[in-house]
C-alpha positions in Angstrom: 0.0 0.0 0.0 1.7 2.9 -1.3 1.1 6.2 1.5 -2.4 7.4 1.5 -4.1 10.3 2.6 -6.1 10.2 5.7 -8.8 12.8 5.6 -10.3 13.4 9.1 -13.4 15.9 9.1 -13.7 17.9 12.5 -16.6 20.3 11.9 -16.3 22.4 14.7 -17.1 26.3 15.8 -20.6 25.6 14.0 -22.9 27.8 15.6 -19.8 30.3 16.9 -17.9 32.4 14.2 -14.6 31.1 14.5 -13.2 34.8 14.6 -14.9 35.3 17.6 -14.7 32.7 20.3 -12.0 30.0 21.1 -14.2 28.1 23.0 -13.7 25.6 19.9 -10.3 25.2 18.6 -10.1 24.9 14.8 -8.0 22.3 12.9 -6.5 22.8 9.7 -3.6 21.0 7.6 -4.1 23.0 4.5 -4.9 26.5 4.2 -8.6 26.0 2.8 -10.8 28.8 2.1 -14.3 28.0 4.1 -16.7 30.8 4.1 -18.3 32.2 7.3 -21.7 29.3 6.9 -22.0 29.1 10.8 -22.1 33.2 11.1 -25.7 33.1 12.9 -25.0 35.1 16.1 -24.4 39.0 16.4 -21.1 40.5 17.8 -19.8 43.5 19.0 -17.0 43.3 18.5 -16.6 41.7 15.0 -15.1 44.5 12.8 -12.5 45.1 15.8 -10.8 41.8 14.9 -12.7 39.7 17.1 -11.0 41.2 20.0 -12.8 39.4 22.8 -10.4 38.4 26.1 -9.9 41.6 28.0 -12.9 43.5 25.7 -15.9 42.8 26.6 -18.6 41.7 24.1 -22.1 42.3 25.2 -23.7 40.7 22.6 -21.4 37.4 21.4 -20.6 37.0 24.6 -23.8 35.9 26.0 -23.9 33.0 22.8 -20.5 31.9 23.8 -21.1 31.5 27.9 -25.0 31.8 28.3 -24.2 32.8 32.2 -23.0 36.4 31.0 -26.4 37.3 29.5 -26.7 38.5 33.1 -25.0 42.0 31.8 -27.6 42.9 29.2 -30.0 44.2 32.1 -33.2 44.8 29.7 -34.5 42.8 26.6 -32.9 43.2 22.9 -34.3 41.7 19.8 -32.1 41.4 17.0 -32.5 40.3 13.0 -28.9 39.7 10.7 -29.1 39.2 7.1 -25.6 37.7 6.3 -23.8 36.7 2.9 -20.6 35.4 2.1 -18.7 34.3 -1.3 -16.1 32.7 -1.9 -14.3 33.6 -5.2 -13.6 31.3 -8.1 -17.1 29.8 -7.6 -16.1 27.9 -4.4 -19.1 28.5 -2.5 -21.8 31.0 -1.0 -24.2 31.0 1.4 -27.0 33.8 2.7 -28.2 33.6 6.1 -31.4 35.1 7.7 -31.0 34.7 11.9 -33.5 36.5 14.2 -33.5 36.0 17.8 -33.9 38.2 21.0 -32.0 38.1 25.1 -33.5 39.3 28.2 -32.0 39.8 31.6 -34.2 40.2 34.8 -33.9 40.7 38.4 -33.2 37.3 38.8 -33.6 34.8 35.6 -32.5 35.8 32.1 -32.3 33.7 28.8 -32.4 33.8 25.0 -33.6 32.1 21.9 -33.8 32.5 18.3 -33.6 30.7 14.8 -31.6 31.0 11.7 -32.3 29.7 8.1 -29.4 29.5 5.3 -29.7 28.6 1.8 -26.3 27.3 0.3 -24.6 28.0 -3.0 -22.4 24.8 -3.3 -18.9 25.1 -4.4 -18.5 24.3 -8.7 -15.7 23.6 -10.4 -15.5 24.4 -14.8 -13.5 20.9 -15.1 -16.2 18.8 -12.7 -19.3 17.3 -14.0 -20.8 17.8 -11.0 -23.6 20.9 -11.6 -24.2 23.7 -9.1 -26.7 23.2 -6.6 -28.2 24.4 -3.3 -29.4 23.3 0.2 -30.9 24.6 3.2 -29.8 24.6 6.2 -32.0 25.6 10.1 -30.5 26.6 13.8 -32.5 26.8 16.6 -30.7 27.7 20.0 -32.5 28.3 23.6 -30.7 29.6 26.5 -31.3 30.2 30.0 -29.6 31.2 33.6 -30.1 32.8 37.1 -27.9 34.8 39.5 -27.2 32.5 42.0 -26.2 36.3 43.8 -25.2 39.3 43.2 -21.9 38.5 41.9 -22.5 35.2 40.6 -24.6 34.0 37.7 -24.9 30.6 36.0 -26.4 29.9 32.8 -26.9 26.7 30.1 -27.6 26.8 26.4 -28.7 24.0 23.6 -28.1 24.6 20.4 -29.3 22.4 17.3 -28.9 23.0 13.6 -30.1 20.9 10.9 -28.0 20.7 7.8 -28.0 20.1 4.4 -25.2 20.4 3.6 -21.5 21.2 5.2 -19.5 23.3 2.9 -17.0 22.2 1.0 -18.0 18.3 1.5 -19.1 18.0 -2.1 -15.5 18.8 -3.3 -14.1 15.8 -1.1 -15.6 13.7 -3.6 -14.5 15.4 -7.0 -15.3 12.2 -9.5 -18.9 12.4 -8.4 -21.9 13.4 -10.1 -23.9 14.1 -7.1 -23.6 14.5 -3.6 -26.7 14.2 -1.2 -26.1 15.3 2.6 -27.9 15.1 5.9 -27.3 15.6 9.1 -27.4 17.5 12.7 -25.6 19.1 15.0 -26.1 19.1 19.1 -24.4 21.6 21.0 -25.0 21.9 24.7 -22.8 24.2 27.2 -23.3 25.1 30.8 -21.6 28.6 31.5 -20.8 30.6 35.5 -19.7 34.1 35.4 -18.3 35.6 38.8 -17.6 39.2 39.6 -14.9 39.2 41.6 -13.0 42.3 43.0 -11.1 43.9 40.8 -11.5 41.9 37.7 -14.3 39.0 36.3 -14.1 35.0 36.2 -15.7 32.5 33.9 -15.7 28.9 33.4 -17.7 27.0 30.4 -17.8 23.5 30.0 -19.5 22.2 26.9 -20.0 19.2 24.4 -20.9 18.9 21.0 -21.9 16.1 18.3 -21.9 16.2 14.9 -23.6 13.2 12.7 -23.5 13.2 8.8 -24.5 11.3 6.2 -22.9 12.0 2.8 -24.5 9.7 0.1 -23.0 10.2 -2.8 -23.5 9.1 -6.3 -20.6 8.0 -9.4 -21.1 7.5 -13.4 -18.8 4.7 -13.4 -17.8 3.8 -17.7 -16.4 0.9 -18.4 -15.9 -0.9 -22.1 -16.9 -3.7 -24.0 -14.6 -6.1 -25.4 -14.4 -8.2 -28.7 -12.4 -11.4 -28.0 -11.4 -12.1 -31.4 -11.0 -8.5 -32.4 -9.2 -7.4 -29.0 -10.9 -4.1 -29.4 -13.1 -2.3 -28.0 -17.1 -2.8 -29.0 -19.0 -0.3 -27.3 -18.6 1.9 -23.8 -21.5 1.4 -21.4 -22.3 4.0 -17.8 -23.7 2.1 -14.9 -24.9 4.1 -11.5 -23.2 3.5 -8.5 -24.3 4.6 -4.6 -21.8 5.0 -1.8 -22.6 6.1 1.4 -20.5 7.3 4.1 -20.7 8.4 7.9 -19.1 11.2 9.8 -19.5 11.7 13.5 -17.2 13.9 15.5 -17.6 13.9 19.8 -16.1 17.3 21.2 -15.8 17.9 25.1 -14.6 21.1 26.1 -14.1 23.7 28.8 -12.7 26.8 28.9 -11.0 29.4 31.9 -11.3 33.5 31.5 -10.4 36.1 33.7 -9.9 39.7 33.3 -9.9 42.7 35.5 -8.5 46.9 35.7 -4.9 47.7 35.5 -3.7 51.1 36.4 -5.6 54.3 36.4 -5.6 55.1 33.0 -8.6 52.6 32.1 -7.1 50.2 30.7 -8.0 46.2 31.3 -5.6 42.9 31.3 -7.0 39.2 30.7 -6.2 35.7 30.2 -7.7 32.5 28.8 -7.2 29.0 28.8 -9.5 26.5 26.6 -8.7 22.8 26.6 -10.5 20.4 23.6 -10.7 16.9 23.4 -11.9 15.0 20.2 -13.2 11.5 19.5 -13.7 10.8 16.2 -15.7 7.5 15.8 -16.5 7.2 11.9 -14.6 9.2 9.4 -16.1 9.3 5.6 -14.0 7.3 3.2 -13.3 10.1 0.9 -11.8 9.4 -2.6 -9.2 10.8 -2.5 -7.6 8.0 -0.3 -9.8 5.2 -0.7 -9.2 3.6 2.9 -11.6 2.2 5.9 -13.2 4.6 7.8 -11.6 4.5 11.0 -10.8 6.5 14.1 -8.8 9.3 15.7 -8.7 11.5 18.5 -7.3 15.2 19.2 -5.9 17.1 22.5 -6.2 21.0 21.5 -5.6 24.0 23.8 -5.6 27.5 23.5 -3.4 29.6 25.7 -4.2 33.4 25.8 -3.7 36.9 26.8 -5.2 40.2 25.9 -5.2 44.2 26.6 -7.7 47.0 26.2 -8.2 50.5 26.9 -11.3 52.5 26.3 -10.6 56.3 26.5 -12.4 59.3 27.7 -12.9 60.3 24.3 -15.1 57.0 23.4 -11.9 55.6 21.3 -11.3 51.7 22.2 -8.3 49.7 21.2 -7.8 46.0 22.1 -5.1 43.3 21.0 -5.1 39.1 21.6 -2.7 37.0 21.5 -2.7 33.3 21.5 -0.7 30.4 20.6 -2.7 26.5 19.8 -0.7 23.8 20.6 -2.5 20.7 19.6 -1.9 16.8 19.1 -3.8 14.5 17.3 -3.4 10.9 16.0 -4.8 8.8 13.3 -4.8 5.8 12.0 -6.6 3.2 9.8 -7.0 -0.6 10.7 -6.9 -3.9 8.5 -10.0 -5.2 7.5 -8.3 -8.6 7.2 -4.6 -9.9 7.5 -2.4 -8.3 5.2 0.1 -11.1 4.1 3.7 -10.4 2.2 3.9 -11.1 -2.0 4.8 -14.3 -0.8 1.4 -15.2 1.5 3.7 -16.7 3.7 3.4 -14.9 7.1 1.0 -12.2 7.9 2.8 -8.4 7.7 -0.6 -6.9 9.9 -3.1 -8.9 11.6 -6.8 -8.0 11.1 -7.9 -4.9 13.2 -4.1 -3.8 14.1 -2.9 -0.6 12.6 -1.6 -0.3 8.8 -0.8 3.5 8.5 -0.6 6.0 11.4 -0.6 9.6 11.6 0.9 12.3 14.5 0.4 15.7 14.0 2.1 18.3 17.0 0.7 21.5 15.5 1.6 24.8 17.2 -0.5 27.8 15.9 -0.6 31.9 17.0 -3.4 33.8 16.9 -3.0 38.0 17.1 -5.6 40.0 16.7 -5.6 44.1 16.9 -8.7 46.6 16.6 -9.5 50.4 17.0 -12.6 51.8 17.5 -14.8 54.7 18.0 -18.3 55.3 19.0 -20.4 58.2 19.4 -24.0 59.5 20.2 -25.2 58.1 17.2 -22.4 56.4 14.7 -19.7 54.2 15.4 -16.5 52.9 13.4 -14.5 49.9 14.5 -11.6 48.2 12.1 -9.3 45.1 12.4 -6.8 42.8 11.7 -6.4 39.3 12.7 -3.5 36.4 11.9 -3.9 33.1 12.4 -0.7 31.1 11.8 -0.7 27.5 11.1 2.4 25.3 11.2 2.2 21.5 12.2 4.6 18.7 12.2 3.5 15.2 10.4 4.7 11.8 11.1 3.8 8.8 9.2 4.5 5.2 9.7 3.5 2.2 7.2 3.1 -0.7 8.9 2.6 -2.4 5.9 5.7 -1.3 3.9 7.1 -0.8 7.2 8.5 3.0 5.8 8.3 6.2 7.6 8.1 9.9 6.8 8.3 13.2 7.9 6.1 16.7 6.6 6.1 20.1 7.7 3.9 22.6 6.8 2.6 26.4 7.6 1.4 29.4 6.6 -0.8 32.5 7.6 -4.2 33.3 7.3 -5.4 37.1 7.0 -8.7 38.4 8.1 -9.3 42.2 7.5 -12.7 43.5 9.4 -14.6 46.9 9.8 -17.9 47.5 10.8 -19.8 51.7 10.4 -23.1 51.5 12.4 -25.7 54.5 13.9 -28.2 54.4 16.6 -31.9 55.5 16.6 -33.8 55.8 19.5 -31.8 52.9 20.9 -31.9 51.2 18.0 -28.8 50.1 16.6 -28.0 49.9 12.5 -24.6 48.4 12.0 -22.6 46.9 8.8 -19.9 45.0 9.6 -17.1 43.5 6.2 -14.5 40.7 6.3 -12.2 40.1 3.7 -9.8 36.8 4.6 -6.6 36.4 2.7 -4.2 33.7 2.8 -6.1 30.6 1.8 -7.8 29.0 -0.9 -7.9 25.7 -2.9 -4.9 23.6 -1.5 -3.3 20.3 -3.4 -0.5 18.3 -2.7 2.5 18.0 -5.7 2.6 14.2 -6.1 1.5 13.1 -9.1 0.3 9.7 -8.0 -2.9 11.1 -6.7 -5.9 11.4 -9.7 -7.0 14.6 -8.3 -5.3 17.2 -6.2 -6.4 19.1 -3.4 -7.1 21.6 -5.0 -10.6 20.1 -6.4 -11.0 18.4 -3.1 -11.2 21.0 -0.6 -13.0 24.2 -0.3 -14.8 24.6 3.2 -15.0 23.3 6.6 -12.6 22.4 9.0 -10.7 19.4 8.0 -7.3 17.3 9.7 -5.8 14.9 6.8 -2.3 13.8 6.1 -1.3 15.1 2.6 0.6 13.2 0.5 3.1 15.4 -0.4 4.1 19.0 -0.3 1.0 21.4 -0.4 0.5 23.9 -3.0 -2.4 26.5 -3.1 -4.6 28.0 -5.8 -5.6 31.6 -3.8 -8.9 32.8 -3.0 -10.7 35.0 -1.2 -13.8 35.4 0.9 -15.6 38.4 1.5 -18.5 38.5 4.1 -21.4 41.1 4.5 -23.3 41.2 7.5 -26.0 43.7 8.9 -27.1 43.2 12.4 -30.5 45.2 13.5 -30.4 45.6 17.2 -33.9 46.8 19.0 -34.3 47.5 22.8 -37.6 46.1 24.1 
């Protein structure tokens, strides 16, 4: 068995923007350009860069830890229209979410819905046609002071789905791809005033269950025997069907709190994740059992802020990811030498295995201003990727090393005025520094770069990567209304 690739889907961060929260650690070997699908919350703090560990967020905030809804203190219904494109035809999606959160004396909570219709991603050279899905989310949240400096809070989340985007790519020979699928999300959240600063804790798991059936034009040819030629070509319809369910438990640590007398504010997170990955799709592009893995992620964190006298606000994150994860794929029967006189690997021991030791950075850096009745925030964030591979074949009994990284840019702004208490906002992101990723051994029929064009994904390429660039560019309006 020559080296193959193991592709490993971790959708994760589905109903979170990933800019915005590191409650769930993303995973990425190649620098694929996924679209903002799972943008279905509102966030203050967007277009700053997704500044978020010593700036607090009143509005994302309460969807990443339900327990600090407690801060809202009133009622605030919200609708966002959202749209994102990828270029080169990789995908779009629009997204319609309205929702509303109150905070009492004593209780507060928060529900609301969100419905997506999906441009899947097309390729000129693939027979497979452009089509689109729906996708629903439904979230309800609730919590109670437990006093006046405590508060504790739980959310479920649920999102029915189409499609996932990108998966149709993973199969590039295809004709069709037909998905279905949910996702459960359920977290339990306890803010704490303390004095000076503020505590949280989050603890949270999540399950996502796909089914990706998927259909193929095989041709094959008819012979003459006495002619040795070929007769006639024939097309018969084949039907796989493949399963992909990811298990994430996770908790996460925040604290932040006043330093100095000049207003500004110092924090620090820690988020620990921990991945079980019990059936993985057999994707073409390897052609190997479905078979498991697991993942040990962490984000490590600081952050500053400062909001002036004047209304100007400036906040910066930094974070590094190291992470660990480990593949493999199992015999389906012994696997015996040319000679079929011993057995090289037993049935259900390992043929191939894959370590990853990954060790990402995150910075992110925003300004803003805000007045009686406008507002202006911009932002910069850079996620850097770099991982270590090493793979053994049991089977040619071979190993090999790969290293890989690069950067991922995400350029943000958001203008906004206020009405009456109402709020109007508009909030852009442009990400740079991805797009449709391949590997440069010509063994494999089709590169990455027709296999890959959303999601979060963890595989172990074949050879060095190379990248075809794109971009995406997300629009989002978020209506605000106090109530």
């Amino acid at each position: 068995m020559k080296h193959a690739t193991i592709v490993l889907a971790l959708i994760i961060g589905l109903f979170f923007p990933s800019q915005a929260t590191a409650q769930f650690i993303n995973l990425k070997t190649a620098p694929v350009a996924t679209g903002n699908q799972f943008l279905v919350h509102p966030s203050v703090n967007l277009g700053m860069g997704s500044i978020s560990i010593a700036l607090d967020d009143t509005l994302g905030n309460s969807f990443v830890n339900p327990a600090k809804t407690v801060k809202l203190q009133g009622t605030r219904l919200f609708m966002q229209p959202a749209l994102y494109n990828i270029s080169d035809g990789n995908g779009s999606a629009r997204t319609l979410s309205l929702g509303g959160l109150t905070s009492g004396r004593n209780w507060f909570g928060g529900l609301g819905v969100a419905v997506q219709d999906m441009s899947l991603a097309t390729r000129g050279s693939n027979l497979l046609k452009e089509e689109s899905t729906n996708n629903n989310y439904l979230w309800v949240q609730a919590g109670k002071k437990i006093n006046e400096r405590t508060s504790i809070g739980a959310q479920i989340s649920w999102a029915g789905l189409g499609a996932i985007d990108g998966v149709d790519l993973l199969y590039p020979r295809s004709r069709r791809i037909e998905q279905d699928g949910y996702r459960v999300d359920a977290r339990i959240g306890l803010n704490m005033e303390t004095d000076p600063g503020q505590f949280e804790a989050l603890l949270l798991f999540s399950r996502t269950d796909m089914t990706h059936k998927v259909f193929y034009q095989d041709f094959f040819s008819i012979w003459n025997s006495s002619t040795f030629t070929v007769d006639a070509f024939s097309t018969q319809l084949r039907i796989e069907e493949n399963l992909d369910k990811t298990n994430t438990w996770g908790m996460h640590l925040g604290y932040d709190q006043e330093v100095g007398e000049n207003d500004w504010k110092l924090g620090g997170i820690f988020t620990i994740n921990y991945k079980t990955h019990p059936k993985i799709p057999n994707y073409e592009l390897m052609n190997i059992p479905r078979d498991p893995g697991n993942t040990w992620a962490f984000d490590v964190g600081i952050g500053t802020s400062r909001t002036s006298q004047d209304n100007w606000t400036f906040g910066a994150d930094v974070i590094i990811e190291p992470i660990w994860s480990n593949t493999w794929v199992e015999a389906q029967a012994n696997i015996m030498n040319p000679e079929e006189t011993r057995i090289i690997v037993p049935k259900g021991e390992k043929t191939i295995e894959n370590d990853f030791a990954f060790f990402n950075s995150i910075i992110k850096t925003g300004l803003g201003w805000k007045g009686e009745h406008m507002l202006w925030e911009g932002g910069i964030q850079a996620k850097t990727y770099r991982y270590r591979l090493k793979q053994w074949s049991y089977v040619e009994q071979s190993f090999r090393r790969q290293r890989e990284h690069w950067t991922e840019w995400t350029l943000s702004m958001s203008v906004g005025t206020f009405i009456k208490g109402m709020s109007i906002k508009y909030t852009g992101l442009l990400t740079t520094g991805t797009g449709r990723p391949g590997t440069s051994n010509p063994i494999i029929f089709a590169d990455f770069s027709s296999a890959m064009a959303g999601g979060d994904f963890i595989f172990a390429p074949d050879g060095d990567l190379t990248l075809d660039n794109a971009t995406v560019l997300t629009h989002q309006f978020t209506v605000t209304v106090p109530f």
